[in-house]
C-alpha positions as CSV (number, residue, x, y, z in Angstrom):
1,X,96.5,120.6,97.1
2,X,93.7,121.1,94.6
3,X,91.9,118.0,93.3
4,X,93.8,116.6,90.0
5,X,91.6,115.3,87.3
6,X,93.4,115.3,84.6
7,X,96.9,115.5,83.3
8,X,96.4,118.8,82.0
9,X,95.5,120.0,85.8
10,X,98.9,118.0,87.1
11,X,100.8,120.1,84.6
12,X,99.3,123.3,85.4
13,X,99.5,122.5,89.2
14,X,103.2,121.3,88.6
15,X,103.8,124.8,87.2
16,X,105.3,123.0,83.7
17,X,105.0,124.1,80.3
18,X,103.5,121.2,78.5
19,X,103.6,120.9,74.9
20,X,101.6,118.1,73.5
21,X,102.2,115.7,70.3
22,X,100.2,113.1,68.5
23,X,101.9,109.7,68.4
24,X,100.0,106.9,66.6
25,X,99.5,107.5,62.7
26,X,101.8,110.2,62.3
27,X,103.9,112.8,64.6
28,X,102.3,116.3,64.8
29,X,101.9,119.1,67.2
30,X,98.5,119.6,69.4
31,X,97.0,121.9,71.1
32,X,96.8,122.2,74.8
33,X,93.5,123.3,74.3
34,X,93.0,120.2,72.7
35,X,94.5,117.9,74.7
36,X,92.6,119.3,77.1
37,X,89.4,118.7,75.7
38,X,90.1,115.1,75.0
39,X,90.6,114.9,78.9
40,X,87.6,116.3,79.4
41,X,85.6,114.0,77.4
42,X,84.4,117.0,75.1
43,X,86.0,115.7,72.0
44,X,87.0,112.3,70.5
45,X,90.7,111.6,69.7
46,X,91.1,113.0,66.2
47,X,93.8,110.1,65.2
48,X,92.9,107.0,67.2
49,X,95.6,104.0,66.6
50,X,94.6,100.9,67.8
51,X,92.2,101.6,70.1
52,X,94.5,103.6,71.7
53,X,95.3,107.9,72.3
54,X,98.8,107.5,71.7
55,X,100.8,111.1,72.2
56,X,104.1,112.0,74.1
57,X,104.1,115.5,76.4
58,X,107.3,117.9,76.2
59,X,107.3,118.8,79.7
60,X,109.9,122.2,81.2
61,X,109.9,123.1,84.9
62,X,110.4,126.7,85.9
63,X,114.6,127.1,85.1
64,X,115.0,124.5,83.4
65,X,117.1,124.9,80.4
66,X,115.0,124.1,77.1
67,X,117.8,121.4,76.1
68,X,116.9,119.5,79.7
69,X,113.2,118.9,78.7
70,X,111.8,115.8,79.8
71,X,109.9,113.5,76.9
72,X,107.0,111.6,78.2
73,X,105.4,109.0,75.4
74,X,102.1,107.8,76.9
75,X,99.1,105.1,75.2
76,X,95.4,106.1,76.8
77,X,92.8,103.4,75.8
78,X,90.0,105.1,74.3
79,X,86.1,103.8,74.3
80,X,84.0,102.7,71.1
81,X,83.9,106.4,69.9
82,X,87.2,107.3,70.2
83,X,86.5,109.3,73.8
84,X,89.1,108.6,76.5
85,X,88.6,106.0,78.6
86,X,89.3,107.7,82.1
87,X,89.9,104.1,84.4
88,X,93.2,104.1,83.3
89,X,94.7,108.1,82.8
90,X,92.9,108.3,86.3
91,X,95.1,105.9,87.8
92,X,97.9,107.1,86.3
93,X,97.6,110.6,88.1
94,X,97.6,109.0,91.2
95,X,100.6,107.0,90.7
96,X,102.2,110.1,89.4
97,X,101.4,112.3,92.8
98,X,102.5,109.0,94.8
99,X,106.0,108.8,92.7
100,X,107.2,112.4,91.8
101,X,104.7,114.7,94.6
102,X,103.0,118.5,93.7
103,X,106.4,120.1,92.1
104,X,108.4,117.4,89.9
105,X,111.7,118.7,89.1
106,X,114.8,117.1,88.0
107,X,115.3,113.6,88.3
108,X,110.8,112.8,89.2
109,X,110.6,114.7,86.4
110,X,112.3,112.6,83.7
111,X,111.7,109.1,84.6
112,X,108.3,109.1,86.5
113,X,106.8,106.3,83.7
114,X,109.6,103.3,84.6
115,X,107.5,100.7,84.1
116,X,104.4,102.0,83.7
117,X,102.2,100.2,81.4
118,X,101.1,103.3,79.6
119,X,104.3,104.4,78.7
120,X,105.9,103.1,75.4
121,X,109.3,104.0,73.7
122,X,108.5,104.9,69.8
123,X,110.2,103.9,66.8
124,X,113.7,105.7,65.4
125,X,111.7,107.7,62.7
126,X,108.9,108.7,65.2
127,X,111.4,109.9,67.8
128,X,113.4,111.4,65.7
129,X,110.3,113.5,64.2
130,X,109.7,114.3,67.6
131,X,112.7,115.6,68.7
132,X,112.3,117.7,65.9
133,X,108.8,119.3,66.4
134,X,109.6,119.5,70.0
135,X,112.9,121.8,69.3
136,X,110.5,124.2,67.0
137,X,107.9,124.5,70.1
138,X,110.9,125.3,72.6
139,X,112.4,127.6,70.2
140,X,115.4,125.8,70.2
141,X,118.1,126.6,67.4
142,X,118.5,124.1,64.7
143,X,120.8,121.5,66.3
144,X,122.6,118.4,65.0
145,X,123.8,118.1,61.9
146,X,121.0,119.2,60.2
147,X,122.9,121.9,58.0
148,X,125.3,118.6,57.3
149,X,122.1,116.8,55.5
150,X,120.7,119.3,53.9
151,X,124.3,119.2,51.8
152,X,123.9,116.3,51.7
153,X,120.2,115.5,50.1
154,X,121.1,118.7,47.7
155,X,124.8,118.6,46.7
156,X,125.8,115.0,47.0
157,X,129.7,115.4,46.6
158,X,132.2,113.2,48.0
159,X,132.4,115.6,51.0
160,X,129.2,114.4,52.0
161,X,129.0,111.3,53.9
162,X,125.7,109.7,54.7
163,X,127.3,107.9,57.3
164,X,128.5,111.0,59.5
165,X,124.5,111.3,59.4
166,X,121.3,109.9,61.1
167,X,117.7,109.6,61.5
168,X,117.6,113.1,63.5
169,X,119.6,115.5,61.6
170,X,116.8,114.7,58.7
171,X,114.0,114.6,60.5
172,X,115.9,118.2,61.6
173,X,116.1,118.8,58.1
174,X,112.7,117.8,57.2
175,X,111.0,120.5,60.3
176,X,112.5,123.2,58.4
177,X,112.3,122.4,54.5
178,X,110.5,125.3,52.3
179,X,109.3,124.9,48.6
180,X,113.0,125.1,47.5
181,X,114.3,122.6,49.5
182,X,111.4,120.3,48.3
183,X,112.2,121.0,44.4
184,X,116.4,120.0,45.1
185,X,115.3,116.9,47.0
186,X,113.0,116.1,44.1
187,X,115.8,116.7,41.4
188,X,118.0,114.4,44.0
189,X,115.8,111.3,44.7
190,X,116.5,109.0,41.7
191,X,120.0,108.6,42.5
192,X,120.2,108.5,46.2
193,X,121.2,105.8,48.1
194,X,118.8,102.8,50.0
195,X,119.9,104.0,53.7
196,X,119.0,108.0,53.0
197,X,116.3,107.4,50.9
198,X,114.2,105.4,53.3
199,X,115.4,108.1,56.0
200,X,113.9,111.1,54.3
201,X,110.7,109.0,52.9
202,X,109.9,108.2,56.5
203,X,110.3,111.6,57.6
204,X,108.3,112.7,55.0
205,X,105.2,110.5,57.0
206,X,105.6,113.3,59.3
207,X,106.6,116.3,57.7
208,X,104.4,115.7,54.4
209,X,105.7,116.9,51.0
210,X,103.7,120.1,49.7
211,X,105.6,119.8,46.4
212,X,103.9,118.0,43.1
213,X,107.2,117.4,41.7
214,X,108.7,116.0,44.7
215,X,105.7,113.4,44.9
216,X,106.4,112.5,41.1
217,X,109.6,112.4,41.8
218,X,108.8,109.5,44.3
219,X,106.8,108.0,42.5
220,X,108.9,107.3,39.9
221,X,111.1,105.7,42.6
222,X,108.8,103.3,43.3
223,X,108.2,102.6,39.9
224,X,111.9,101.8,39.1
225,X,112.5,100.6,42.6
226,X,110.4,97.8,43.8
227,X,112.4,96.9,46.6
228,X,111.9,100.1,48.5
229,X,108.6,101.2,46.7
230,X,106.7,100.8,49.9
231,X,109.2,103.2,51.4
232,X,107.8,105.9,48.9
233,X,104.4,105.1,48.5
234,X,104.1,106.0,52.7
235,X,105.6,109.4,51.9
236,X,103.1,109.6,49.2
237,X,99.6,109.4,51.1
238,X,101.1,111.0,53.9
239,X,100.9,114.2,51.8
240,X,97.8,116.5,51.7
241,X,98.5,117.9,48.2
242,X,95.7,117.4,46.1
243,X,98.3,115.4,43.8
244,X,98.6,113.1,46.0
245,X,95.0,112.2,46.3
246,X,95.2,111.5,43.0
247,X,98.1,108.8,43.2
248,X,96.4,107.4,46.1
249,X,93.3,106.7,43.6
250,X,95.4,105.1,41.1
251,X,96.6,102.8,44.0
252,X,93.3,101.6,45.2
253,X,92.5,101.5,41.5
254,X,95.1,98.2,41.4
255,X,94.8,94.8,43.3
256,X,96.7,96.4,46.7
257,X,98.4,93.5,49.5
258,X,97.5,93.7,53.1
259,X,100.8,95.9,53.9
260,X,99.2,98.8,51.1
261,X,95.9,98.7,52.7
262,X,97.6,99.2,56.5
263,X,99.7,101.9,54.7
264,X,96.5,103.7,53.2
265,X,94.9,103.4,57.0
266,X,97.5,104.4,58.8
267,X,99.7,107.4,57.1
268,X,96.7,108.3,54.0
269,X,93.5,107.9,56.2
270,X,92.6,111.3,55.4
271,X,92.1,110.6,51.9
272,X,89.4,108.1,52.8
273,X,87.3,110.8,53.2
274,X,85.8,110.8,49.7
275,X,82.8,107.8,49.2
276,X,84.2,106.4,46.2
277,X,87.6,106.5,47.5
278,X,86.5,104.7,50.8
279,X,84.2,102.1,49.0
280,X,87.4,100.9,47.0
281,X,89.3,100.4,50.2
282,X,86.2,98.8,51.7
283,X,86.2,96.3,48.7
284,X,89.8,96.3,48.8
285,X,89.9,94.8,52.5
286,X,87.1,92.0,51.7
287,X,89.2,90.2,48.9
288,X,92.3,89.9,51.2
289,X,91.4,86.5,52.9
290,X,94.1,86.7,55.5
291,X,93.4,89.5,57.6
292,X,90.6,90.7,59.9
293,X,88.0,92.8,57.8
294,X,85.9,93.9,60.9
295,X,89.1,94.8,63.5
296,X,89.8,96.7,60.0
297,X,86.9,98.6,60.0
298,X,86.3,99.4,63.4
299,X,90.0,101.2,63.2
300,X,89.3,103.6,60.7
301,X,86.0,103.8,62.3
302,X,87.4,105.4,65.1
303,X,88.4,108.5,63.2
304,X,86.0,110.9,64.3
305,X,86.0,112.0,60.6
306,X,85.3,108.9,58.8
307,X,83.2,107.4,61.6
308,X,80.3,108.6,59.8
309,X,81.3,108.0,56.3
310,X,82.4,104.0,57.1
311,X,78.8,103.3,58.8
312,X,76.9,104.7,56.0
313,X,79.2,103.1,53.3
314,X,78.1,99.9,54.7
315,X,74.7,100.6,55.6
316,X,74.5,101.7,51.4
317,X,76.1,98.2,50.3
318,X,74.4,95.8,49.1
319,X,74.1,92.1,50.6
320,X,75.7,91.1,47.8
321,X,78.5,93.3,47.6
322,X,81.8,91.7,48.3
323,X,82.3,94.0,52.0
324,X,79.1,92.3,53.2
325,X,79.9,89.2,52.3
326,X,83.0,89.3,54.0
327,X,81.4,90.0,57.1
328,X,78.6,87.9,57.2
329,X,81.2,85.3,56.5
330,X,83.8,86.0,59.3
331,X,80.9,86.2,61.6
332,X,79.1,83.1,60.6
333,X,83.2,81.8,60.9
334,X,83.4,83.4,64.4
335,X,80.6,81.8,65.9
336,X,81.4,78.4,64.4
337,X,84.4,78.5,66.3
């Protein structure tokens, strides 16, 4: 048996098609080539979430039937760079060649992570997302009943029940949407109901609008709808448009709560990449007193992209600027304590 250093070489070894997904701030396909190098210590993890490599592994054995793919959702701690830390996948491969051998099929190959540590189960919305990329990568035909909500989201008639529906068959719907589909649900959103609308604005975190109008249309449900504002403001800076940028700069424009700035971090971290746009979420961070302004930075710090960009920030601020005195204060606090 050749020597197994990484998962990647237990896949290949195992004869398995693998097809990788990242987990933590938002549900996307990756590379094998990728993953790879992130085993190999070549790259950092490009979207770090709490310290952590958090992805989940589509995983076929020769004959298997696409439908009968296993799902594995695993959590790597990472070092101070965002670089794997190997202790723990490296125990992991040897538990996995104790419990399920050279050639898992069947049975070893669906529930090898019972009670592993590394393993975690993720939210409805993620999985669902999942499920969704994952059919596209095994060239699966649109299942569910995602035909059922896209009449749904763009004819609502009486013959069109949300609650014949659930998370997957949008998340199904969302995989697939085009420019038109995008426009309808835009024309759509004002009058939809709580339970659908939070549905499709969570799927949205992970299949990101590409339409202006569909992001207006959004936020002008947040505007007249405070109670699930939050709801449409995460489908909002999940988007790449360059609209949304601009709706993200109006945001950190205003006084935001803690819940906004986690938002902004975890679905809209790629807008941060902009200095005056990350100096107002630095200065944002140090007037909220109840939360932990360095753990805070050191997250989005971990981004191989803003790494840079959040050390030179705060090298450039001045000692009296309200991001340094929040730190010298929660240090001088820490060691007080």
């Amino acid at each position: 048996m050749t020597a197994l250093h990484t998962l990647s070489d237990f896949f290949d070894q195992a004869q398995l098609d693998a097809y990788y997904f990242t987990m933590g701030r938002r549900v996307a396909p990756l590379s094998a080539a990728r993953f790879r190098d992130f085993e190999e210590e070549k790259i950092a993890w490009e979207v770090p979430f709490n310290g952590h490599a958090r992805f989940a592994v589509v995983l076929k054995a020769p004959q298997q039937a696409a439908r009968d793919a296993a799902v594995w959702c695993l959590s790597l701690p990472l070092d101070e760079l965002g670089k794997l830390d190997p202790q723990a996948r490296d125990g992991l491969l040897r538990r996995l060649a104790e419990q399920v051998g050279e050639r898992p099929a069947g049975e070893a190959l669906q529930d090898p992570l019972k009670d592993n540590p590394l393993a975690f189960k993720p939210d409805d919305f993620a999985r669902a997302a999942l499920h969704a990329y994952a059919a596209q990568a095994l060239q699966l035909e649109e299942k569910g009943k995602a035909g059922s909500a896209r009449a749904y989201f763009t004819q609502p008639t009486a013959e069109h029940d949300w609650q014949q529906l659930d998370y997957q068959s949008v998340a199904d719907m969302c995989a697939t949407k085009d420019a038109e589909l995008e426009k309808t649900l835009a024309a759509q959103l004002s009058a939809l109901p709580a339970a659908p609308l939070i549905a499709l604005c969570r799927m949205l975190e992970h299949f990101p609008a590409t339409d202006e109008g569909l992001l207006s249309a959004l936020e002008q449900r947040a505007a007249n709808d405070p109670e699930h504002a939050g709801d449409c403001w995460r489908a909002i800076v999940s988007s790449h448009h360059p609209a949304a940028a601009e709706r993200v700069e109006q945001l950190l424009g205003k006084p935001l709560t803690a819940e906004q700035l986690a938002m902004i971090s975890a679905r809209g971290w790629h807008w941060l990449e902009h200095e005056q746009r990350l100096e107002h979420y630095l200065t944002a961070l140090a007037q909220q007193p109840d939360i932990d302004v360095a753990a805070c930075i050191r997250d989005i710090a971990q981004l191989p992209r803003l790494r840079l960009l959040v050390l030179m920030a705060l090298r450039n601020a001045g000692e009296d600027s309200q991001i340094k005195r929040r730190l010298v204060t929660d240090m001088q606090g820490a060691q007080q304590q």
